[in-house]
VOPAGU-2260 file (C-alpha; in pm, 1 decimal, decimal comma):
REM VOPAGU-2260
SITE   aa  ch    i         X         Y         Z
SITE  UNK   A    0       0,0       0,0       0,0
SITE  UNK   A    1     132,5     353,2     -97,7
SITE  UNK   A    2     119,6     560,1     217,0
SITE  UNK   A    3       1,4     896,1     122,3
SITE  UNK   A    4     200,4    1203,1     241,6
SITE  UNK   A    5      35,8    1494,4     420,8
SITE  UNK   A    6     209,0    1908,3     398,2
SITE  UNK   A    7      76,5    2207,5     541,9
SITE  UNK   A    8     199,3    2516,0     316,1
SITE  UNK   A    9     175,3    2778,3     607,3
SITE  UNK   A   10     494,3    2986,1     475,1
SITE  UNK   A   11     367,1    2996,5     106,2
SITE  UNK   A   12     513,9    3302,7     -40,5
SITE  UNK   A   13     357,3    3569,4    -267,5
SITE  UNK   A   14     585,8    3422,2    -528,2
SITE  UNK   A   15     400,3    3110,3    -449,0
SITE  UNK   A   16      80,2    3259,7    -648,8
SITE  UNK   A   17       1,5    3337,2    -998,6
SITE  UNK   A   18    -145,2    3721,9    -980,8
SITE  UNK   A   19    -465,3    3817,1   -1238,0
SITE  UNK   A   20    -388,7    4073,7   -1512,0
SITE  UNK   A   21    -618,8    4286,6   -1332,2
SITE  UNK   A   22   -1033,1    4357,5   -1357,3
SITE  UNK   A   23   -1178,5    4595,4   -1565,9
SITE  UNK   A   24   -1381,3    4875,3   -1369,5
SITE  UNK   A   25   -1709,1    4907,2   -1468,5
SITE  UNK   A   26   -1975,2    5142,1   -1297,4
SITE  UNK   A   27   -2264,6    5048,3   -1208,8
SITE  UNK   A   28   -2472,9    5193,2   -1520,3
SITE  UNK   A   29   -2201,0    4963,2   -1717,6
SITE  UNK   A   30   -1965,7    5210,0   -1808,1
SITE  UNK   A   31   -1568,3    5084,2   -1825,8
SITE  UNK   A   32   -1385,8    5386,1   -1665,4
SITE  UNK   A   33   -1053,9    5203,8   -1583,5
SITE  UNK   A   34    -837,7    4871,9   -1801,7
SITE  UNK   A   35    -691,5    4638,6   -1571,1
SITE  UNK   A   36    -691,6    4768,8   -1242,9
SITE  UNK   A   37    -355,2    4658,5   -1080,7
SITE  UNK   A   38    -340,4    4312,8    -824,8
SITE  UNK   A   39    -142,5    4374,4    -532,5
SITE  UNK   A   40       3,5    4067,7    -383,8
SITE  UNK   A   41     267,3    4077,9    -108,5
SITE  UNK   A   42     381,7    3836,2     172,9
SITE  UNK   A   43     197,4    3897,6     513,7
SITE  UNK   A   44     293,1    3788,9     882,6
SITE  UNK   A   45     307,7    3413,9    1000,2
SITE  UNK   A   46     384,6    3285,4     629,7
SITE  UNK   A   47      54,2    3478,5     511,6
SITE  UNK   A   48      -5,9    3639,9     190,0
SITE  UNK   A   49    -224,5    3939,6     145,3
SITE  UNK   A   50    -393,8    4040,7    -174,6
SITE  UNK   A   51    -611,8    4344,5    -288,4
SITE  UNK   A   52    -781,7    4417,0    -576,8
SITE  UNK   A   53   -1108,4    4580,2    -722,0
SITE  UNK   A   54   -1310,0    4559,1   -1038,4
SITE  UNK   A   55   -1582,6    4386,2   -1214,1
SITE  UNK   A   56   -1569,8    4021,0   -1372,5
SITE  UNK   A   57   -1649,6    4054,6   -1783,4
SITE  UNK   A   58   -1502,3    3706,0   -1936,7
SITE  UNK   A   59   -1197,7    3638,6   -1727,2
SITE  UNK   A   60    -955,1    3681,5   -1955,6
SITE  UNK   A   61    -877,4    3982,6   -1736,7
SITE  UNK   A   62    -916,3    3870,8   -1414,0
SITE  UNK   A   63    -839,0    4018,3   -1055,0
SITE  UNK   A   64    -718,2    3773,8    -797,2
SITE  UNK   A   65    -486,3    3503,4    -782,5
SITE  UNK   A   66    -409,5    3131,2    -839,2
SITE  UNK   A   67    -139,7    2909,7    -635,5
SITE  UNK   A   68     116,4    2858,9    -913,3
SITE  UNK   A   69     172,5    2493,8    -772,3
SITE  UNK   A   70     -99,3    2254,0    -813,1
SITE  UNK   A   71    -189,0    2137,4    -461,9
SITE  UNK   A   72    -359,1    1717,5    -341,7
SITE  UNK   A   73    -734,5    1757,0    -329,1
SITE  UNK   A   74    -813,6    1486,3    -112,1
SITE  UNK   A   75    -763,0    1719,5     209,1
SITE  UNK   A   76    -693,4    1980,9      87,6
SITE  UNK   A   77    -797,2    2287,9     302,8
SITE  UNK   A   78    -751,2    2659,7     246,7
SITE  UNK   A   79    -845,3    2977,0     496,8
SITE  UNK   A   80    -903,8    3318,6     352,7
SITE  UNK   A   81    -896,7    3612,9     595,7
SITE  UNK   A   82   -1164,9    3872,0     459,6
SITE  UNK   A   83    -970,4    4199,6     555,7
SITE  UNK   A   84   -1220,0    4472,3     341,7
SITE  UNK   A   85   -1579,2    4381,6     158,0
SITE  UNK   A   86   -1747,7    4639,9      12,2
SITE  UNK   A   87   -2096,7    4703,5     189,7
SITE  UNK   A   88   -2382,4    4584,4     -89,1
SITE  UNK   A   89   -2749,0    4471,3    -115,1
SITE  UNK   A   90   -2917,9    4232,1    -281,2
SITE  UNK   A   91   -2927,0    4412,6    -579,8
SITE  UNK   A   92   -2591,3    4483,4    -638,2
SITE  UNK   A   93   -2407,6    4215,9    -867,1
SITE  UNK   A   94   -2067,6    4067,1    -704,3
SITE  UNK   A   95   -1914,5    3746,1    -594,5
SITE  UNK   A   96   -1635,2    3550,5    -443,7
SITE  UNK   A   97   -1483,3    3261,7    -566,1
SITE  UNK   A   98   -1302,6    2991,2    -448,3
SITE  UNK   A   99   -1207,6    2787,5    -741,6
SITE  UNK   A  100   -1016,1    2448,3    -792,4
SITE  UNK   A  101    -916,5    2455,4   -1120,0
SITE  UNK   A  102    -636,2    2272,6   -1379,8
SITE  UNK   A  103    -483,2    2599,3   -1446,4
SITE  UNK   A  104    -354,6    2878,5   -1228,3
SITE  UNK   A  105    -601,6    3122,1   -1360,3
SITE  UNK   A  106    -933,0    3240,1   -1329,3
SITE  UNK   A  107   -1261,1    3048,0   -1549,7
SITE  UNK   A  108   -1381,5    3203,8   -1801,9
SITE  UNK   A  109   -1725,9    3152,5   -1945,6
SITE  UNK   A  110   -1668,8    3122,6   -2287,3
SITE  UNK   A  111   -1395,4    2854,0   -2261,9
SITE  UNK   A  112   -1471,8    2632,7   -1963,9
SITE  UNK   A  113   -1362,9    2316,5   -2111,5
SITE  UNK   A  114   -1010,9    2513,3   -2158,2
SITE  UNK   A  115    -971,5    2541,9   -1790,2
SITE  UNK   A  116   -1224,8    2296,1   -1608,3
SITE  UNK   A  117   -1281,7    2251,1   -1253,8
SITE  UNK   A  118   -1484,4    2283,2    -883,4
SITE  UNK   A  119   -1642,2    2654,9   -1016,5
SITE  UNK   A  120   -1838,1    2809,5    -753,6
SITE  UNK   A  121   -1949,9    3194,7    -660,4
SITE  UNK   A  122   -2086,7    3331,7    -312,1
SITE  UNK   A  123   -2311,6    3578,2    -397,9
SITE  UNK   A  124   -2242,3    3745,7     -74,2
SITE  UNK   A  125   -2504,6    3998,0    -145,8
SITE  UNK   A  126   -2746,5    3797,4    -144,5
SITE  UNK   A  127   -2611,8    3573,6      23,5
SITE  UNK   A  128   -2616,2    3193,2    -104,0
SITE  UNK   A  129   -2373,8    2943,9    -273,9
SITE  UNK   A  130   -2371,2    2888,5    -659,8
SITE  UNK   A  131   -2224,1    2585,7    -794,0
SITE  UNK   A  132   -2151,1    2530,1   -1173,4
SITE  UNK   A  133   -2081,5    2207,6   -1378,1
SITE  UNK   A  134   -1756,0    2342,8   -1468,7
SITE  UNK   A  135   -1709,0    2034,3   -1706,3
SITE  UNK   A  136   -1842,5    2110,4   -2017,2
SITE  UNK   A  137   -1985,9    2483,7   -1976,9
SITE  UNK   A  138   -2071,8    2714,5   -1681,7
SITE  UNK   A  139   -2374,7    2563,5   -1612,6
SITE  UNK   A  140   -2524,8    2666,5   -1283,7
SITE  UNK   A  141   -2586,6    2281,6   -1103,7
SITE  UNK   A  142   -2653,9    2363,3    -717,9
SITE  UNK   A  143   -2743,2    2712,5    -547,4
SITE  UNK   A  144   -2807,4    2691,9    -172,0
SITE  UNK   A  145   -3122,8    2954,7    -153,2
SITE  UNK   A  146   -3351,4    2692,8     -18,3
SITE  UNK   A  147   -3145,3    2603,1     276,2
SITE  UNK   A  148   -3157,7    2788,8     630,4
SITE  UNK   A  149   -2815,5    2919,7     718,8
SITE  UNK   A  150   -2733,8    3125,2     404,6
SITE  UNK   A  151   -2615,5    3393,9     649,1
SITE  UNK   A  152   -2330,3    3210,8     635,6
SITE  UNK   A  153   -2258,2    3300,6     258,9
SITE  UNK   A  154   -2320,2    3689,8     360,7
SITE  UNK   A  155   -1933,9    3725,7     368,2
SITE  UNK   A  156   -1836,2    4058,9     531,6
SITE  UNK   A  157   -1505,8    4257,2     658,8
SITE  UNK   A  158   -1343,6    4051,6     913,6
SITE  UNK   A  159   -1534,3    3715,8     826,2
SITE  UNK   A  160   -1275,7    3425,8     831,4
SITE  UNK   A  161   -1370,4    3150,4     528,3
SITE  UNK   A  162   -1274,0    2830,0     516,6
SITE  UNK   A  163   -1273,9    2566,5     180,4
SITE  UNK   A  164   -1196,4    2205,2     258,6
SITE  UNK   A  165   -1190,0    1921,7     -29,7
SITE  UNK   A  166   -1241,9    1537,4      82,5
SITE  UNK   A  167   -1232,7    1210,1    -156,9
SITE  UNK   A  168   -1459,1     974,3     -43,1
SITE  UNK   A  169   -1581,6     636,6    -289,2
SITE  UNK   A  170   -1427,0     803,1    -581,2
SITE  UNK   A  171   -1645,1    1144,9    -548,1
SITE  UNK   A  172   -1507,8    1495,0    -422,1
SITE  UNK   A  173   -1692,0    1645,7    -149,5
SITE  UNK   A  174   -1688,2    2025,6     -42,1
SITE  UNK   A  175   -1715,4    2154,5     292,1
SITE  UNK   A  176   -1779,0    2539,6     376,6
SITE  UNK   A  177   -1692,2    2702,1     714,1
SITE  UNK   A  178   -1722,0    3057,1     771,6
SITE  UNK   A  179   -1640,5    3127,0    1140,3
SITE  UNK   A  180   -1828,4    2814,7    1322,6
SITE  UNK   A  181   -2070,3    2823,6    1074,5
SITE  UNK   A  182   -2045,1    2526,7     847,9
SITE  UNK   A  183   -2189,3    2371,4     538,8
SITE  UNK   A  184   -2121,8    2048,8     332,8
SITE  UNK   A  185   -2210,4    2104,6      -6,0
SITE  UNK   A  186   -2483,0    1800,1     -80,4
SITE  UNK   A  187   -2421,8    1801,3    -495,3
SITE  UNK   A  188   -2271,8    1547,0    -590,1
SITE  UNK   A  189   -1991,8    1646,6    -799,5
SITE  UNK   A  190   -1889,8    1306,0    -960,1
SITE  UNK   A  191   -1809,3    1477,9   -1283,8
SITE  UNK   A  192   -1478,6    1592,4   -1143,4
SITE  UNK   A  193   -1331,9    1272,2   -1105,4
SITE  UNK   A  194   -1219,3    1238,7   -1474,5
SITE  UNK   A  195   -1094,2    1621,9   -1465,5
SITE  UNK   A  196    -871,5    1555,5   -1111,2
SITE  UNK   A  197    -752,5    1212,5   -1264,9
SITE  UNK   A  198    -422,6    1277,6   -1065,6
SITE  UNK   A  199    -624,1    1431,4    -782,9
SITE  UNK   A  200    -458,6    1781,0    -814,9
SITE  UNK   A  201    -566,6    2104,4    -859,9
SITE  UNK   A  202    -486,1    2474,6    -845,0
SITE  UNK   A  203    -634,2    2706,7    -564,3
SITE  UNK   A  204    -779,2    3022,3    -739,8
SITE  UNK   A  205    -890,6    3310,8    -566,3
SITE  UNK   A  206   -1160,8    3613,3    -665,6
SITE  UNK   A  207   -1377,0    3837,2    -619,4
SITE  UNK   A  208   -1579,2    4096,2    -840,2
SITE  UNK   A  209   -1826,4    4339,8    -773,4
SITE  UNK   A  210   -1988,6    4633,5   -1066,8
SITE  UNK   A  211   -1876,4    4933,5    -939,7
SITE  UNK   A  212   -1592,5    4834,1    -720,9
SITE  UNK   A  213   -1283,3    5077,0    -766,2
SITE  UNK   A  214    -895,8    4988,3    -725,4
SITE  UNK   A  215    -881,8    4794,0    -404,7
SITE  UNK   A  216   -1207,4    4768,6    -312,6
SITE  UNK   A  217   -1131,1    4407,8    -168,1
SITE  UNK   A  218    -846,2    4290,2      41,8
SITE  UNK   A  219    -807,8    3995,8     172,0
SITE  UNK   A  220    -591,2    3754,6     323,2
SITE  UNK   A  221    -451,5    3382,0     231,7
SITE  UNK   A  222    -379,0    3266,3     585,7
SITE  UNK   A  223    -278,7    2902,1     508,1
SITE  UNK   A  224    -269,3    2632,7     214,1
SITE  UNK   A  225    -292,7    2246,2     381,7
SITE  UNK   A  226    -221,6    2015,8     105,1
SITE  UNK   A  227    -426,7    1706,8      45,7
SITE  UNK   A  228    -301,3    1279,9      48,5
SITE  UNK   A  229    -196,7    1215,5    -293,4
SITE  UNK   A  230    -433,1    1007,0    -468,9
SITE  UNK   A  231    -285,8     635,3    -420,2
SITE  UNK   A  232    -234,4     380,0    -713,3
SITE  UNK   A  233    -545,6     186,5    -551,3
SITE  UNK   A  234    -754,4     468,6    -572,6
SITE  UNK   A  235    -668,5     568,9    -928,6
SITE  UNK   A  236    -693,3     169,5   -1041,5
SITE  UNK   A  237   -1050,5     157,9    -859,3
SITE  UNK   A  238   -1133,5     521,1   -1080,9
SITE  UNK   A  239   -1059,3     397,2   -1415,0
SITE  UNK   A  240   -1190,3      28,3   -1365,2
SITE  UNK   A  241   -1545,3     253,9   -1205,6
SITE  UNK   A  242   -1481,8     444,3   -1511,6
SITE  UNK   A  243   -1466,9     132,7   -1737,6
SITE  UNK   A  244   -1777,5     -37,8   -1538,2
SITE  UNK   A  245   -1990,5     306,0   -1634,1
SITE  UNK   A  246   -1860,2     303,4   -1991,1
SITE  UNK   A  247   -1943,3     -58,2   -2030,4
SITE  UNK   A  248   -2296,6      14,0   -1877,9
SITE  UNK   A  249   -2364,3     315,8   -2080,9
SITE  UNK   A  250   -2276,0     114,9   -2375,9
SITE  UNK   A  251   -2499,0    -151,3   -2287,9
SITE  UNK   A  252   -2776,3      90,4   -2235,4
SITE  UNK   A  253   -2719,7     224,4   -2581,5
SITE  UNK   A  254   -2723,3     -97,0   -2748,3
SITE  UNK   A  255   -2996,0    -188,4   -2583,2
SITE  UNK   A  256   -3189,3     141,9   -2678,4
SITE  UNK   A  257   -3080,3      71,4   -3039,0
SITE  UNK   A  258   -3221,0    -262,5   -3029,5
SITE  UNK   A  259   -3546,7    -180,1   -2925,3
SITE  UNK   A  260   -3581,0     126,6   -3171,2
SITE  UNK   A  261   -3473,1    -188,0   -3450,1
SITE  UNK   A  262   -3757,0    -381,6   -3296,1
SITE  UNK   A  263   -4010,2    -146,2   -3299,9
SITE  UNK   A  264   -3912,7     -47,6   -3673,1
SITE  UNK   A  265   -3908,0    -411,2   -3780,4
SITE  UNK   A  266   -4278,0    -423,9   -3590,2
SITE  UNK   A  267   -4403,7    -101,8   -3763,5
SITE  UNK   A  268   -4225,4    -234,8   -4149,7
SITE  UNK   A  269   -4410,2    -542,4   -4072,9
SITE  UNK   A  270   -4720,6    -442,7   -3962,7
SITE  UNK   A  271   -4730,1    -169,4   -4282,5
SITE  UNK   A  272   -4660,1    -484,9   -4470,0
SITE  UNK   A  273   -4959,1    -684,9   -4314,6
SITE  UNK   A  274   -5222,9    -383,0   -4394,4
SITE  UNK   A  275   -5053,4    -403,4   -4749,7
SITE  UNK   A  276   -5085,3    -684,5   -4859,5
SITE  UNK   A  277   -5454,2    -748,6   -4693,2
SITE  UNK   A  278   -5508,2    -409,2   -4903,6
SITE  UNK   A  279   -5378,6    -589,1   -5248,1
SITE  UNK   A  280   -5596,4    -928,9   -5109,6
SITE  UNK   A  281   -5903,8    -748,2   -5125,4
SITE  UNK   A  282   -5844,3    -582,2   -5420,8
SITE  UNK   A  283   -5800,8    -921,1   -5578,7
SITE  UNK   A  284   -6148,1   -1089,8   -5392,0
SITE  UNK   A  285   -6278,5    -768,6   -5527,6
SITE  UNK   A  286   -6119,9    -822,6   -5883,2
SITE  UNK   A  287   -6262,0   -1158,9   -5881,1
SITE  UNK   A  288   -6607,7   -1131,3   -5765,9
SITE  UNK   A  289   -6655,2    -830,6   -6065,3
SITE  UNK   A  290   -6488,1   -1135,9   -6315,0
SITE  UNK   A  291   -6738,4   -1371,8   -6195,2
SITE  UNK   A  292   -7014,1   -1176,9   -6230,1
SITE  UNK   A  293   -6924,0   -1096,7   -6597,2
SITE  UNK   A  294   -6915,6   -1451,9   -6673,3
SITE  UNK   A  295   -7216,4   -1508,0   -6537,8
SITE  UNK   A  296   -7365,8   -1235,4   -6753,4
SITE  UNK   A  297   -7198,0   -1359,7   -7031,3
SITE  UNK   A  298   -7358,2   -1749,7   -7004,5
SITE  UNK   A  299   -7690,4   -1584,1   -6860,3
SITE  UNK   A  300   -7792,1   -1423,3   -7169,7
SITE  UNK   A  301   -7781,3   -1705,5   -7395,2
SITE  UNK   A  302   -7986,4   -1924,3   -7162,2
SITE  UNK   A  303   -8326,9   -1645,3   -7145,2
SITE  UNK   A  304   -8270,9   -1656,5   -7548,1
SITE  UNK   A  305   -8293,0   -2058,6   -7561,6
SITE  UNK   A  306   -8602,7   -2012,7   -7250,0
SITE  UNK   A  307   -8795,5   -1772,7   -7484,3
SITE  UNK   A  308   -8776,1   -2036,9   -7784,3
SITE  UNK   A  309   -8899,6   -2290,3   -7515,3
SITE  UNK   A  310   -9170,4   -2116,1   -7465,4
SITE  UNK   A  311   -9298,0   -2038,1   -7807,1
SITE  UNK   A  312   -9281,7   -2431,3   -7913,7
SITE  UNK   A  313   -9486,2   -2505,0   -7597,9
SITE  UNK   A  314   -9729,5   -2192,6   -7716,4
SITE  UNK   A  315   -9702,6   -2368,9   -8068,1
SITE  UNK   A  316   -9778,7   -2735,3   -7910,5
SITE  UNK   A  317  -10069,9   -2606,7   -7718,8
SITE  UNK   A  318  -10226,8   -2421,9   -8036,2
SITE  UNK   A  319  -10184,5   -2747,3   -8178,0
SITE  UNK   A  320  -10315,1   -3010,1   -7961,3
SITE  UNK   A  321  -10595,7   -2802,8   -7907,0
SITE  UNK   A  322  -10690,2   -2810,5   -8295,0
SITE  UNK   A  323  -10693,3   -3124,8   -8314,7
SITE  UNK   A  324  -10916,8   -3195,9   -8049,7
SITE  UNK   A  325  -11140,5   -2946,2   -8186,9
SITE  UNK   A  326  -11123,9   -3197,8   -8507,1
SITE  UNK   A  327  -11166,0   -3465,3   -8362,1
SITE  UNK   A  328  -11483,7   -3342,7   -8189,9
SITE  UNK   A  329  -11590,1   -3268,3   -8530,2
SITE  UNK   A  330  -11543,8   -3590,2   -8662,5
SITE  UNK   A  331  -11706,9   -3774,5   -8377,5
SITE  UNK   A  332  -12006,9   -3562,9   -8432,9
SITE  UNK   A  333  -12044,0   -3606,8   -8782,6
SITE  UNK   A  334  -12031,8   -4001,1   -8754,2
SITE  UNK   A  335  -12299,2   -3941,8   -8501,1
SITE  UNK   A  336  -12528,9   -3790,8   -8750,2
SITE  UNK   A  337  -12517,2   -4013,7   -9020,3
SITE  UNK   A  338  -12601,5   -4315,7   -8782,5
SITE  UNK   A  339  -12879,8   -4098,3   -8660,4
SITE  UNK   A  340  -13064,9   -4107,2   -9001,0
C-alpha cells in the first residue's frame, strides 16, 4: 500500500501565487472607466499572503485575484481566507467571491470552460447563497443553496474568516464550507470531477468581483494552504476500472436502446406490410367477384334466349293439340249424324 504524504503550506510566499492581469472597472450603469486595475500581492505575517484588488468580472480573460502557481492534493486539501475589506452591498448589487479548484492557475472564463475545467463556484455574498456550476463542459449553474436555512453564512463581510476544505470519499469529491463556526457540506454530488482531477490535483484560485468596485475595493488575506493525500495507485486503479464499469454500462444501455428502436421499426415495417398486402388481397377478392359476375352475364344471356324459344314451341304445341281436339270433336259428331238417319 502507498502511504500517502500529508504538507501544510503555512509559509507559502507571494511568489508562491500566480497574480490576475487585473479587472476591468465598470460602474454600475455599465460604463468601463478604468483597463486592468492593478493586483497587489505581497507576503503577510506568520507565512501569510495578502492580496487586494477591485473591479468587475467581464469574461476572465482579465481577471483580478490570484491562483497558487503549484498545483496542490485535493483529497484534504484545506484553504483559509482572511476577509480583511468587503465592500458594503445589497441584494441588488451584482458581485461574488470565488473559491475555485481549477487545472490551471487562472481564473474560469465563461466562454472557454472546457479550456480550464474545474470545482467553479461563486458566493453571492449579497445575497447571500452558494452557486455551484458544472464546470465540465460549460458554466452551467448545477446547485445554489437559496432553499437552505443558514445562508447567512454566505453573507461574507469585513473581518469574516472563510474556510474551503476538499475530501475524496468512494471516488467522489466532497466540499465543505466554514465561515467562522458556521459550516456547510455542499450536498451536490460532484462526480463529474473525477475524470478532470484524474491525478487528484488542482490549483487554488482566488476572486472576487463586484460592478462598481474601484482599485482595491477588496483585500483579503490567504492565511494558510494544507495540502491534500496524494491520490494512491489503488484509488486511481478503482477510478478507471469505475470508469470502465460506467462506460461498459452506458454502452450496454445504448445498445440496448438501439435494439429496441430496430424492434419497434421491424414491428411497424411489418405491420405496414400486413395492412398491405390485406389491401392488395381485397383488391383481388374484389377483382374476382366483378370477373365472376361478368361470366355469369356472359352465359346468362344465352340461356333467357334458348327459354324464350322454349316457350314459343310449348305456345305452338298447345295451339296445336288443341286443334286437333277441336277436329276430332268434329269428326265424332259427324259419324254421329249419319247413324242418326
Amino acid at each position: 500500500m502507498i502511504v500517502a504524504s500529508v504538507s501544510v503550506v503555512a509559509s507559502a510566499a507571494a511568489a508562491d501565487w500566480t497574480v490576475g492581469n487585473g479587472y476591468n472597472i465598470i460602474e454600475k450603469d455599465g460604463t468601463k472607466t478604468v483597463d486592468n486595475t492593478p493586483v497587489t500581492v505581497a507576503d503577510a505575517a506568520n507565512g501569510a499572503v495578502s492580496v487586494s484588488h477591485g473591479g468587475y468580472y467581464n469574461d476572465g480573460k482579465n481577471w483580478g485575484g490570484v491562483a497558487s502557481t503549484a498545483a496542490y492534493n485535493l483529497n484534504g486539501l484545506e484553504f483559509t481566507v482572511q476577509f480583511d475589506q468587503v465592500p458594503e452591498v445589497t441584494a441588488e448589487d451584482d458581485c461574488w467571491i470565488s473559491l475555485d479548484l481549477l487545472e490551471k492557475p487562472q481564473l474560469f472564463q465563461v466562454g472557454d470552460v472546457p479550456g480550464n475545467r474545474g470545482f467553479m463556484n461563486l458566493i453571492r455574498f449579497g445575497r447571500p447563497y452558494w452557486e455551484i456550476y458544472e464546470g465540465v463542459t460549460g458554466f452551467s449553474k448545477i446547485y445554489d443553496s437559496q432553499s437552505i436555512d443558514n445562508n447567512a453564512i454566505f453573507g461574507i463581510k469585513t473581518g469574516d474568516t472563510v474556510k474551503l476544505r476538499v475530501d475524496y470519499v468512494d471516488g467522489v469529491y466532497q466540499f465543505t464550507y466554514t465561515n467562522g463556526d458556521a459550516t456547510f457540506v455542499l450536498p451536490q454530488a460532484m462526480t463529474q470531477l473525477t475524470d478532470v482531477f484524474a491525478e487528484g490535483k488542482a490549483h487554488v484560485v482566488i476572486s472576487a468581483s463586484l460592478k462598481g468596485a474601484q482599485a482595491d475595493a477588496f483585500k483579503y488575506t490567504i492565511v494558510s494552504v494544507t495540502d491534500g493525500k496524494e491520490k494512491t495507485a489503488e484509488e486511481k486503479a478503482a477510478e478507471a476500472q469505475a470508469k470502465a464499469d460506467a462506460e461498459a454500462k452506458a454502452a450496454a444501455e445504448k445498445a440496448e436502446r438501439e435494439a429496441k428502436k430496430a424492434a419497434e421499426k421491424a414491428e411497424k415495417e411489418a405491420q405496414k406490410a400486413a395492412e398491405e398486402a390485406a389491401k392488395a388481397a381485397e383488391k383481388a377478392d374484389g377483382e374476382g367477384e366483378k370477373a365472376t359476375d361478368e361470366k355469369t352475364t356472359d352465359v346468362a344471356a344465352p340461356a333467357e334466349d334458348a327459354g324464350l324459344s322454349t316457350g314459343a314451341i310449348v305456345g305452338i304445341v298447345i295451339a296445336v293439340v288443341v286443334v286437333i281436339a277441336v277436329i276430332v270433336v268434329v269428326v265424332v259428331l259427324s259419324k254421329k249424324k249419319k247413324n242418326s238417319k
